[in-house]
C-alpha positions as CSV (number, residue, x, y, z in Angstrom):
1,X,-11.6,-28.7,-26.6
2,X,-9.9,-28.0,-23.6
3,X,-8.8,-24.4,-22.4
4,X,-5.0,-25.1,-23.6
5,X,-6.2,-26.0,-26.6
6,X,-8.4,-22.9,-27.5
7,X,-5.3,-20.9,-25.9
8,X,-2.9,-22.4,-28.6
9,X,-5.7,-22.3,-31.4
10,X,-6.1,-18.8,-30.8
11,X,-2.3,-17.9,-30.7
12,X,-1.5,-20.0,-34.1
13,X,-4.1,-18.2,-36.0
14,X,-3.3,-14.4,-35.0
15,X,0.7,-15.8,-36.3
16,X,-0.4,-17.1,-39.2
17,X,-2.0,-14.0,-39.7
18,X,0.8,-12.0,-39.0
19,X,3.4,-14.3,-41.0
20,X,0.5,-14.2,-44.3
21,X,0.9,-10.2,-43.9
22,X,4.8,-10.1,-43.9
23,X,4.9,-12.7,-46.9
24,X,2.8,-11.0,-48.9
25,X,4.3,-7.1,-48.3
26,X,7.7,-8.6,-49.2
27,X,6.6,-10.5,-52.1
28,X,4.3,-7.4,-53.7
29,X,8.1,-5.5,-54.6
30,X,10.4,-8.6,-54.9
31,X,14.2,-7.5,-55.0
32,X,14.4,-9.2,-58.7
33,X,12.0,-6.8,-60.1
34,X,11.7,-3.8,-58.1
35,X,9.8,-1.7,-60.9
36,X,9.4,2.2,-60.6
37,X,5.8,2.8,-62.4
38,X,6.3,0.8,-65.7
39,X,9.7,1.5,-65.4
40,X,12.6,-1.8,-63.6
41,X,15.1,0.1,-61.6
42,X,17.1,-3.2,-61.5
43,X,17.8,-4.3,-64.8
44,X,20.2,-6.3,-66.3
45,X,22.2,-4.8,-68.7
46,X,23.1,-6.1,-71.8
47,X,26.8,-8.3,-71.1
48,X,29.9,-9.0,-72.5
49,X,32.0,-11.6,-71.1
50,X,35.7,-11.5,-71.8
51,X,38.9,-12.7,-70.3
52,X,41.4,-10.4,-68.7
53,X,45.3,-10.9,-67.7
54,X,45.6,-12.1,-64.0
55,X,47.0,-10.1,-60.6
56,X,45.7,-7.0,-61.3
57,X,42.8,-6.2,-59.0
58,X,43.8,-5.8,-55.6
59,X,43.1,-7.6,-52.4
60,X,39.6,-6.4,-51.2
61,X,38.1,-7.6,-55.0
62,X,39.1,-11.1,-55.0
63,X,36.0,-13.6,-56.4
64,X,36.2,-17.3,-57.1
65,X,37.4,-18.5,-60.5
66,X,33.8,-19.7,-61.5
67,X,32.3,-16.0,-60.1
68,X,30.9,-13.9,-63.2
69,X,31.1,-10.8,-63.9
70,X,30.0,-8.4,-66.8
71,X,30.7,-5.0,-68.7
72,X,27.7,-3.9,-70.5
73,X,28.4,-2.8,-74.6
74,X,27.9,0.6,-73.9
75,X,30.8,0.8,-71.2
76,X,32.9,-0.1,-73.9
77,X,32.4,3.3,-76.5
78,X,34.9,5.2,-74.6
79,X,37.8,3.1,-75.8
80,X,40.0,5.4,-78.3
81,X,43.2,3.5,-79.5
82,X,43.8,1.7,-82.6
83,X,44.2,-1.4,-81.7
84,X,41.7,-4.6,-82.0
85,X,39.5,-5.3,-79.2
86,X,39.9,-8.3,-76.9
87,X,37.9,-11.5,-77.7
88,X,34.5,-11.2,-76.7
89,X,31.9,-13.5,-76.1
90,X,28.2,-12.5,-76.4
91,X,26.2,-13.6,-73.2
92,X,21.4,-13.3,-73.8
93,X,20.2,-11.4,-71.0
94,X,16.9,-10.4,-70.2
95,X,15.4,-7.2,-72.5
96,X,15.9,-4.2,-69.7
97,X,14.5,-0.9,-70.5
98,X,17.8,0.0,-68.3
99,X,21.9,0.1,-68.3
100,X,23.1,-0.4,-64.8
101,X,26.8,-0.8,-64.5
102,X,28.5,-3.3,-65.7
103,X,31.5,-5.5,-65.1
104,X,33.5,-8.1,-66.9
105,X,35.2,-11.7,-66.0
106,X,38.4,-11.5,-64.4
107,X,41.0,-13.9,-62.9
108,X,42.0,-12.1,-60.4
109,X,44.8,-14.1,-57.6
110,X,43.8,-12.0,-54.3
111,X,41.6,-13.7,-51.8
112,X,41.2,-10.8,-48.6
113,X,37.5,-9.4,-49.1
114,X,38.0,-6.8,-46.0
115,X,38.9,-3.3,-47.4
116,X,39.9,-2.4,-44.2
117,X,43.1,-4.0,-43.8
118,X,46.7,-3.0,-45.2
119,X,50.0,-3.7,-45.6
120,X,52.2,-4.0,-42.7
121,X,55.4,-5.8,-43.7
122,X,57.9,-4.6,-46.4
123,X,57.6,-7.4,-48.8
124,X,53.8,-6.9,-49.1
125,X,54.2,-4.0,-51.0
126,X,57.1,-4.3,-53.2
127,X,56.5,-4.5,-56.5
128,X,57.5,-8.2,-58.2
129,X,54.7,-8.2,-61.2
130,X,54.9,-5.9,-64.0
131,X,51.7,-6.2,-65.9
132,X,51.2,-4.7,-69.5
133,X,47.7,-3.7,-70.0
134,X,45.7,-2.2,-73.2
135,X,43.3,0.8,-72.8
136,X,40.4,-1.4,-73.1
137,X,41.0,-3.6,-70.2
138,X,42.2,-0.3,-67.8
139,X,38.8,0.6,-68.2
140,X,36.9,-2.8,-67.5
141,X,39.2,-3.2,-64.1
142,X,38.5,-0.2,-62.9
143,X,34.9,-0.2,-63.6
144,X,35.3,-3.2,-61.1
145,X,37.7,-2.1,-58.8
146,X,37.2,1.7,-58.7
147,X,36.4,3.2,-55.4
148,X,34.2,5.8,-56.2
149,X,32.0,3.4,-59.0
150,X,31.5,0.8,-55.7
151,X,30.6,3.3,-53.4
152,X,28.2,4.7,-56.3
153,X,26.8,1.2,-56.6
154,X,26.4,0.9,-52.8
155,X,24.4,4.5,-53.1
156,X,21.8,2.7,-55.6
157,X,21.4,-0.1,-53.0
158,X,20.9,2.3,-50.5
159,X,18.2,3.6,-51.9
160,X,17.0,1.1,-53.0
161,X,16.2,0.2,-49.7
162,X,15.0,3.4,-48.7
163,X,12.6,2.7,-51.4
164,X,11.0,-0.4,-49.8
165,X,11.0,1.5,-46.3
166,X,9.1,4.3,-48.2
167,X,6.3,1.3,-49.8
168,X,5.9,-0.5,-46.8
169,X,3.3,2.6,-46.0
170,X,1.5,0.9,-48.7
171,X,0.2,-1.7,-46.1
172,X,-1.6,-1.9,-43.1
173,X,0.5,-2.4,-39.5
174,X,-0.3,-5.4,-38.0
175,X,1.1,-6.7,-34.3
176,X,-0.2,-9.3,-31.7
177,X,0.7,-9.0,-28.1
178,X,0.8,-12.3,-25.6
179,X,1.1,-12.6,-21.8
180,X,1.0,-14.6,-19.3
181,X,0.0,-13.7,-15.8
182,X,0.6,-15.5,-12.1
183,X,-0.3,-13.9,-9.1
184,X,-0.7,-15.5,-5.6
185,X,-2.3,-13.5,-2.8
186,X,-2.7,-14.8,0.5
187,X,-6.4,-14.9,1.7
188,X,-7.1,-15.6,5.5
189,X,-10.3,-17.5,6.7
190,X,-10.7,-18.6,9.6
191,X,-11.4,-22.4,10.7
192,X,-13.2,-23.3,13.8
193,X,-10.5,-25.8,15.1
194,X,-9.6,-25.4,18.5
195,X,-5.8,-23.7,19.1
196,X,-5.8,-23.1,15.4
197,X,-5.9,-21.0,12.8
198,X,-5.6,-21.7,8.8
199,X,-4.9,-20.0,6.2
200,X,-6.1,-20.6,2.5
201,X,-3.4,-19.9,-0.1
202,X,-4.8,-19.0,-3.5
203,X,-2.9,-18.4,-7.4
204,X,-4.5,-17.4,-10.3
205,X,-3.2,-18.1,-13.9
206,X,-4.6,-15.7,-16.6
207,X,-3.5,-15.8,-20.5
208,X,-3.7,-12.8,-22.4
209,X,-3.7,-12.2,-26.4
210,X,-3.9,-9.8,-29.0
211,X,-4.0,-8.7,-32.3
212,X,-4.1,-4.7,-33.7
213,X,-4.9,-3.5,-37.3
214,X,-4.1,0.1,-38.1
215,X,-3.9,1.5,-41.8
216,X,-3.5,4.8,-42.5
217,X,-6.5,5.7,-45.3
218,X,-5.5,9.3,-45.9
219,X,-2.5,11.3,-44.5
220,X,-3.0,14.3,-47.0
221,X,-0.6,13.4,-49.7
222,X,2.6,12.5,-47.7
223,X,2.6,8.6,-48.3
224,X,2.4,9.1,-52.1
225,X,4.5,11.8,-51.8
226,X,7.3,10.1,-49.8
227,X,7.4,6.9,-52.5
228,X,8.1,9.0,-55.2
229,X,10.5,11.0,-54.3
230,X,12.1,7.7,-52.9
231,X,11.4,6.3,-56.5
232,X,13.4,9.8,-57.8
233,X,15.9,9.3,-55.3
234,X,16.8,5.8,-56.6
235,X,16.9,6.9,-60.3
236,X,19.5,9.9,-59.1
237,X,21.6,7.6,-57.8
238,X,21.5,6.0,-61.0
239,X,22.8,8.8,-62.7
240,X,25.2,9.0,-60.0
241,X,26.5,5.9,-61.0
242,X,26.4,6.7,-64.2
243,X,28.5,9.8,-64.0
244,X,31.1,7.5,-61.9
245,X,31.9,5.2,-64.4
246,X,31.9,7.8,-67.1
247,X,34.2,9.9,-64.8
248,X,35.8,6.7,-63.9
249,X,36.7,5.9,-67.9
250,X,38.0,9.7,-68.4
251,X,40.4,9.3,-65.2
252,X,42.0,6.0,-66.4
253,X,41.8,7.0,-70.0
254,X,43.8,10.3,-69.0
255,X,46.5,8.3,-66.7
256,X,47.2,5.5,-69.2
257,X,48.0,8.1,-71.8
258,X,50.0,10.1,-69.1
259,X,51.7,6.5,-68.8
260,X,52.2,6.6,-72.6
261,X,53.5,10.2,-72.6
262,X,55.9,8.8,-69.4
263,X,56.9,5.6,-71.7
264,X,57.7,7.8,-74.7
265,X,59.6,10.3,-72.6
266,X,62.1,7.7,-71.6
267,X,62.6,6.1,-75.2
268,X,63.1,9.8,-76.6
269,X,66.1,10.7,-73.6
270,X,67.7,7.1,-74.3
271,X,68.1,8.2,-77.7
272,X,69.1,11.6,-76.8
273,X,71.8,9.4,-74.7
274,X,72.6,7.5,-77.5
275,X,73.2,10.5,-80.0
276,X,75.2,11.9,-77.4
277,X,77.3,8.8,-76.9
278,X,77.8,8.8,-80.6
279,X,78.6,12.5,-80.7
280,X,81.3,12.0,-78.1
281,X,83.0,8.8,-80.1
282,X,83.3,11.2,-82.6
283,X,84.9,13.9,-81.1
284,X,87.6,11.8,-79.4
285,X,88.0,10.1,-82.4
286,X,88.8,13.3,-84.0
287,X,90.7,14.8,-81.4
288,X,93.0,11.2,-81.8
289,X,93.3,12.0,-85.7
290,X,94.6,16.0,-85.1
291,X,91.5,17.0,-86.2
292,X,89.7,18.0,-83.2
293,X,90.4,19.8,-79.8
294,X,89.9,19.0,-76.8
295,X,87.3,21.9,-76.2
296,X,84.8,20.0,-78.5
297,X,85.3,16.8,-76.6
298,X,84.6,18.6,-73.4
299,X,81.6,19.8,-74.9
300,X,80.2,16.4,-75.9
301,X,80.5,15.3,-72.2
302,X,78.9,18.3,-70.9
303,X,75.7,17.5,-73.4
304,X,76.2,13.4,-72.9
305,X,75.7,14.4,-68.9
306,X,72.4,16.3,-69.8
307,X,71.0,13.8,-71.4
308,X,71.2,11.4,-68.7
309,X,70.1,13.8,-66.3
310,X,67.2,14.6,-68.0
311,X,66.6,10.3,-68.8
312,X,66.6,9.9,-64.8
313,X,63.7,12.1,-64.1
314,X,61.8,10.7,-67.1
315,X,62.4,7.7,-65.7
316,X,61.1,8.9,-62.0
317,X,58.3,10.4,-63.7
318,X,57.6,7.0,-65.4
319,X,57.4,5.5,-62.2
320,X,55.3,8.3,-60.8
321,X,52.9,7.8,-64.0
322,X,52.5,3.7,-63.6
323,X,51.8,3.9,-59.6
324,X,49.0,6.7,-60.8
325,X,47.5,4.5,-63.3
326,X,47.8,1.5,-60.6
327,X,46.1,3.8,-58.4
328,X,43.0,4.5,-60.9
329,X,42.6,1.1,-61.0
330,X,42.7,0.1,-57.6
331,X,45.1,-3.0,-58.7
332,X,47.0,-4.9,-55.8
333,X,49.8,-3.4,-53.9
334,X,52.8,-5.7,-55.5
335,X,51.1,-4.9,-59.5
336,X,53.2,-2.3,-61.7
337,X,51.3,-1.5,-65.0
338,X,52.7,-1.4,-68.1
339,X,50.8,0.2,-71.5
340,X,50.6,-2.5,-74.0
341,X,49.3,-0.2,-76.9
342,X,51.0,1.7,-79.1
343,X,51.2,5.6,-78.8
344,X,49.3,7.4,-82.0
345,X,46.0,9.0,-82.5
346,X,43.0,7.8,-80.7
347,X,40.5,8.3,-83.4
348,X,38.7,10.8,-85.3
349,X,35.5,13.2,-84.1
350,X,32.9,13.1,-87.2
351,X,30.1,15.1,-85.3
352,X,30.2,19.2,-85.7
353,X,31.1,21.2,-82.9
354,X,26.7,22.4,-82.9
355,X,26.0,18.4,-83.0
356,X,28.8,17.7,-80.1
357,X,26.9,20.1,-78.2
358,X,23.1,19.0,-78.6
359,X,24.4,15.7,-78.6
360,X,25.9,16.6,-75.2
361,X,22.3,18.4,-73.3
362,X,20.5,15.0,-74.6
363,X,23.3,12.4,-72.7
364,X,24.7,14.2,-69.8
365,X,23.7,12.9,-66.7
366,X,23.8,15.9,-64.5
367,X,21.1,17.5,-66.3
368,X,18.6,15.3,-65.5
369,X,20.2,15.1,-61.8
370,X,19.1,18.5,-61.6
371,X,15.6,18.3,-63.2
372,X,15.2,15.2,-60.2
373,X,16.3,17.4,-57.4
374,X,13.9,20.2,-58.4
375,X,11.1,17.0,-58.9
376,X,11.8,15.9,-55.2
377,X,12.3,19.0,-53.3
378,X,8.7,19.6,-54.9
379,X,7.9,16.2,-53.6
380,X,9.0,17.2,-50.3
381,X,6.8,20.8,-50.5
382,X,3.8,18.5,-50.6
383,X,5.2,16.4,-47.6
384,X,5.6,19.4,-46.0
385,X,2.0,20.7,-46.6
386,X,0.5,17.2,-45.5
387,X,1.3,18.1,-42.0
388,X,-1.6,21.0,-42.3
389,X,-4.2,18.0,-43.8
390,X,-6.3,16.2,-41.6
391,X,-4.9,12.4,-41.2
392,X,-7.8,9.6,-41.4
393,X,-6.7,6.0,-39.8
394,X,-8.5,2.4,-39.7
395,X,-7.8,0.9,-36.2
396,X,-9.1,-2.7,-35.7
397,X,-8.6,-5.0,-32.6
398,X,-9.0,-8.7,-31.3
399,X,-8.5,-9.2,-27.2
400,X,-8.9,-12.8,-25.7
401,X,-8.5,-13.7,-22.2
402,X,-8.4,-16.8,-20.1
403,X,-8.2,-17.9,-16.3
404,X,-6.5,-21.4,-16.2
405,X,-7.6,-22.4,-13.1
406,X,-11.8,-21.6,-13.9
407,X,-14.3,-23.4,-16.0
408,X,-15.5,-20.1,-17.4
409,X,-14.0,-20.5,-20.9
410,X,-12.0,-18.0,-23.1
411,X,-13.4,-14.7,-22.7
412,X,-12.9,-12.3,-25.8
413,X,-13.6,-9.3,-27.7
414,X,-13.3,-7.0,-30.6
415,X,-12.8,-3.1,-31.1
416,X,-13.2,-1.3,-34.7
417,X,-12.6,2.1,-35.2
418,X,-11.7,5.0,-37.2
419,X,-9.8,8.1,-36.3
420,X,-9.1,11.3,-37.5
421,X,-6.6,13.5,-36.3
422,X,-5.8,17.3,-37.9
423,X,-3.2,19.7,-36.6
424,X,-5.2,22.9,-36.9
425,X,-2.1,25.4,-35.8
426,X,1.9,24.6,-35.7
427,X,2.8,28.3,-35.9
428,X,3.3,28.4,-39.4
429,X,5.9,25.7,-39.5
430,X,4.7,23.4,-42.2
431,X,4.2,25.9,-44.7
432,X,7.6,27.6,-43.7
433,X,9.1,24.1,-44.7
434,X,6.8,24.2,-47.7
435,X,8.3,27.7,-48.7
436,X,12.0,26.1,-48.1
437,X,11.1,23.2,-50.8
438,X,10.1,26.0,-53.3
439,X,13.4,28.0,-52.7
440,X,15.2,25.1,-53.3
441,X,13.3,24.5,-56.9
442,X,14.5,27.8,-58.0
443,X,17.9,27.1,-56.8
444,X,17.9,23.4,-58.9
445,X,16.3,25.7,-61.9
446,X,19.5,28.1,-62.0
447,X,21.6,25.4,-61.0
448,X,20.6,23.1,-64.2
449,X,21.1,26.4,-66.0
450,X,24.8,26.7,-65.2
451,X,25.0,23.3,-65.7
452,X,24.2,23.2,-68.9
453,X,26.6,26.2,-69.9
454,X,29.4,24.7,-68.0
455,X,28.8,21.5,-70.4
456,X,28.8,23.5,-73.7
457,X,31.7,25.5,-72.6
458,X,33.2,21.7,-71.7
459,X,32.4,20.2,-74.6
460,X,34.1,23.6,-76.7
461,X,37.5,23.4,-75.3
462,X,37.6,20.1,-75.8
463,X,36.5,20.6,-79.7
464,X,38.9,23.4,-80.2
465,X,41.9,21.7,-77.9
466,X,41.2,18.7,-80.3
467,X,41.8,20.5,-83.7
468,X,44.6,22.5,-82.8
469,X,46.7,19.3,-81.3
470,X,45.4,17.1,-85.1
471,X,47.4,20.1,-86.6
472,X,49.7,19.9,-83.9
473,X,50.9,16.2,-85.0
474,X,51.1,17.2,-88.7
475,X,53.6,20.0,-88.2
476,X,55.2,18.1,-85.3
477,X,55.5,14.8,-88.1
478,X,57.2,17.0,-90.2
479,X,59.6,19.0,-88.2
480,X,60.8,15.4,-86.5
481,X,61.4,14.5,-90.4
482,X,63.7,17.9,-90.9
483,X,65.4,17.2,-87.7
484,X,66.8,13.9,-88.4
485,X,67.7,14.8,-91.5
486,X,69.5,17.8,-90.2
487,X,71.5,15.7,-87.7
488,X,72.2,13.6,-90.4
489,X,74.5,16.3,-92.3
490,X,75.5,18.1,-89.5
491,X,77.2,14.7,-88.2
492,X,78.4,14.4,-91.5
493,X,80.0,17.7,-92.3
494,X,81.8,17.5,-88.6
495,X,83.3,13.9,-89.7
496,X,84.4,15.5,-92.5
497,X,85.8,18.2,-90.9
498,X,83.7,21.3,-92.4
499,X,81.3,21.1,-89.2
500,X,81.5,22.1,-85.7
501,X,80.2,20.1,-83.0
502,X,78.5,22.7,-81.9
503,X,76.0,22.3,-84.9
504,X,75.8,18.4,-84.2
505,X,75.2,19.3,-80.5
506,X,72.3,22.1,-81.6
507,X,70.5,19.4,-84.3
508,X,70.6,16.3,-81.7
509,X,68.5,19.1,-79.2
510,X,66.1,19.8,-82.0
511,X,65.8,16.1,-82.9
512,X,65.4,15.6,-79.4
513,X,62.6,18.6,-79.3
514,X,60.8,17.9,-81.6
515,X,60.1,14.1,-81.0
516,X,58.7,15.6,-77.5
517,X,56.7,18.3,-79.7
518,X,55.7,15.2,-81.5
519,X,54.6,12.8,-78.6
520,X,53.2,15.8,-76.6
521,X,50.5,16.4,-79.7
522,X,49.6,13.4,-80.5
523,X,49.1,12.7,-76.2
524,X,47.2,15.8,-76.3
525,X,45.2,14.8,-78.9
526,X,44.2,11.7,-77.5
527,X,43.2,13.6,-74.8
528,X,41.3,16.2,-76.3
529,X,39.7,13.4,-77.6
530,X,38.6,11.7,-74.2
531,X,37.6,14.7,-73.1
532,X,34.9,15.3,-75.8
533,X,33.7,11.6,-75.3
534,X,33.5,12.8,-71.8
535,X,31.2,16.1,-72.5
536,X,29.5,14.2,-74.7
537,X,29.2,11.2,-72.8
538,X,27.8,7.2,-73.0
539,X,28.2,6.9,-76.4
540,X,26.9,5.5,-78.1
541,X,23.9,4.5,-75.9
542,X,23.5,6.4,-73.0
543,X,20.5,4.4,-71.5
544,X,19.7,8.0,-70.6
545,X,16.3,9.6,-71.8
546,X,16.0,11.4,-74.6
547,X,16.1,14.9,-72.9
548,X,17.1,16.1,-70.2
């Protein structure tokens, strides 16, 4: 074997080496089935497929027709109205031990995947598509489209990430250096030829390789301290995520029924409008017969003008309310959103206000946020303490070096070694940051204690606020009864002439007050009732443990 074939030997075999090394670090955690312990922190959550109306997601979340994606069962509790659900269509996942977000199949018509762009001509963002919408599919496009759910959802990647930075520790560090070396020196020797002098010109070619091995054996605790709070770090993004979308669900389930309440608003002035109309035939019509004065006929303008002053800012605030809910959603920038169920009561609350509440410490999300906090700040107290420990590495070596323009051969050699290195002063420094980790354990120890009244005082007001307004809607039914009714004979009794239209004018305010009394309790109702979902949250499978 010549000496460029013992170079190139030697060079493929510390590669190989190399390559084998990287293939196997990457493939010991694949991204499919990065597991924390026994536990996947990827899973794949059960799915639901269904089918949603088109042009509503806006232009950064465009996907191709045949693109896939699902909203997991449990995403789905949190849907209080009355009416049925949309088709669905089971899809068999893989058994996770986990509930990741999930997302549903849509249609969606925009194509521009960079968020950074916007509008810049008129016509881009005037509204041509008004697009009615139920409860249930506000919820799955936002879980989508939401802003704060993706950037969630990019936080879990994140980490993720930081996970397999903190596991690459795990292995050994493994490099190879190659050169190559020409030099030319002039060397002078003299040759007896008369009148003359030579000189001898001489280069030398030299190839140089290597390849290190160091492993770090012990580096008093900080390795397996750094991968699991990493590991902690990805599952408190999780709940991150989690408290998104339930935060997410609570936002969108608070501006469609704002929507509603906007909706309602407008059909209770136009009637207000109409009775006042009809209140003003019939003064004219008596003022014609000699029957009436013109007094009561100026008064039925005056209260006709009212009523459509009072139907134009409804109708303002309408608009206001369907560019909210358009906002929740992240739709596109031409979409107006329309509710498409029916305005009544959401649902009823079975569990006790003491079951609500226990119910509540077992699902919430931020509780167990704050028991991982205190878990890696005491992760990073032993990090902190490692820096006191003596650190024991494995250093291993492989040199070879050839002259191309000799006979000699390849030379080479080899170097083992161990080394130790201990830091035995730093001024107190390490154990300073030590004493910092522990402060902040007894600030995430108070801190899960406020949290956890904060949710029982949450999940209280939205109990209470939730009876009163189901006993606001029964007295509200009735008194809407009593005021028709009582518009009914005062328009009578003035047709008749035994009336004034100042009583017709006084019922057609209380009809119109309390059809607002009406719709406000059963909108606060439904809200109440989001609300307590909310406290309570993920129901009715969390994916959360058991306790917090």
């Amino acid at each position: 074997m010549n000496h460029t074939k013992k170079i190139a030997c030697a060079f493929g075999v510390g590669t190989a080496i190399l390559f084998n090394h990287t293939t196997s670090a990457n493939a010991e955690v694949p991204d499919s089935d990065r597991v924390l312990g026994t536990e996947k922190i990827r899973p794949q959550p059960n799915r639901l497929k269904v089918n949603l109306a088109t042009a509503l997601l806006p232009t950064s979340n465009r996907v191709d027709s045949d693109s896939q994606v699902f909203l997991t069962a449990s995403n789905w509790s949190f849907l209080p109205i009355s009416n049925k659900l949309a088709q669905l269509t089971p899809v068999t996942p893989e058994d996770t031990p986990e509930v990741l977000p999930s997302i549903i199949e849509l249609d969606i018509y925009n194509t521009d995947t960079d968020p950074l762009l916007f509008p810049t001509q008129p016509d881009e963002v005037t509204v041509d598509l008004e697009q009615p919408i139920t409860l249930e599919e506000a919820v799955a496009v936002a879980l989508v489209s939401n802003r704060e759910v993706e950037i969630s959802r990019l936080n879990v990647d994140r980490s993720l990430e930081q996970l397999d930075e903190a596991r690459a520790e795990l292995y050994p560090s493994l490099s190879t250096l190659i050169g190559f070396d020409n030099r030319q020196t002039a060397g002078s020797q003299a040759i007896d030829v008369p009148q003359a002098l030579s000189v001898d010109d001489s280069a030398t070619n030299t190839f140089d390789g290597s390849l290190s091995l160091s492993y770090d054996i012990y580096t008093g605790g900080r390795r397996g301290a750094t991968i699991d709070s990493a590991e902690k770090q990805v599952r408190f993004n999780q709940l991150a995520l989690e408290q998104a979308i339930e935060n997410t669900r609570l936002q969108v389930a608070t501006d469609y029924y704002n929507l509603q309440s906007a909706d309602a608003q407008v059909e209770i002035e136009q009637a207000a409008v109409e009775e006042a109309t009809q209140t003003l035939d019939d003064a004219e019509l008596l003022e014609r017969a000699g029957v009436g004065t013109e007094f009561e006929v100026l008064q039925a303008r005056v209260e006709l003008a009212q009523a459509r002053q009072r139907l134009n800012i409804e109708q303002a605030n309408q608009e206001t309310a369907q560019r909210t809910l358009a906002d929740t959603l992240n739709v596109g920038q031409k979409v107006a959103l329309q509710t498409a169920d029916e305005v009544e009561p959401a649902g009823n609350w079975n569990s006790s206000l003491p079951e609500s509440i226990v119910l509540a410490y077992k699902n919430r999300a931020e509780l167990e946020q704050f028991l991982l906090e205190r878990e890696i700040n005491a992760e990073q107290r032993t990090i902190a303490l490692a820096d006191n420990r003596p650190q024991v590495s494995l250093v291993a070596s492989y040199d070879l070096q050839e002259e191309l323009d000799d006979d000699t051969g390849v030379d080479d050699g080899y170097s083992i070694g161990a080394n130790v290195q201990w830091a035995l002063f730093d001024g107190g420094a390490a154990r300073a940051r030590a004493r910092q980790a522990s402060t902040d354990i007894q600030i995430d120890e108070a801190e899960f204690a406020d949290q956890r009244d904060a949710i029982r005082l949450e999940v209280e007001s939205a109990y209470f606020n939730l009876n009163a307004n189901q006993e606001n809607i029964d007295t509200a039914t009735q008194a809407v009864e009593l005021a028709q009714e009582s518009l009914r004979l005062a328009r009578l009794r003035f047709q008749a002439g035994v009336g004034t239209q100042t009583d017709v004018i006084d019922a057609q305010t209380e009809l119109t007050t309390t059809r607002g009394n009406l719709l406000n309790a059963i909108v606060d109702y439904n809200q109440s009732y989001a609300q307590i979902q909310r406290a309570v949250s993920n129901l009715p499978d969390g994916g959360l443990s058991d306790l917090p």
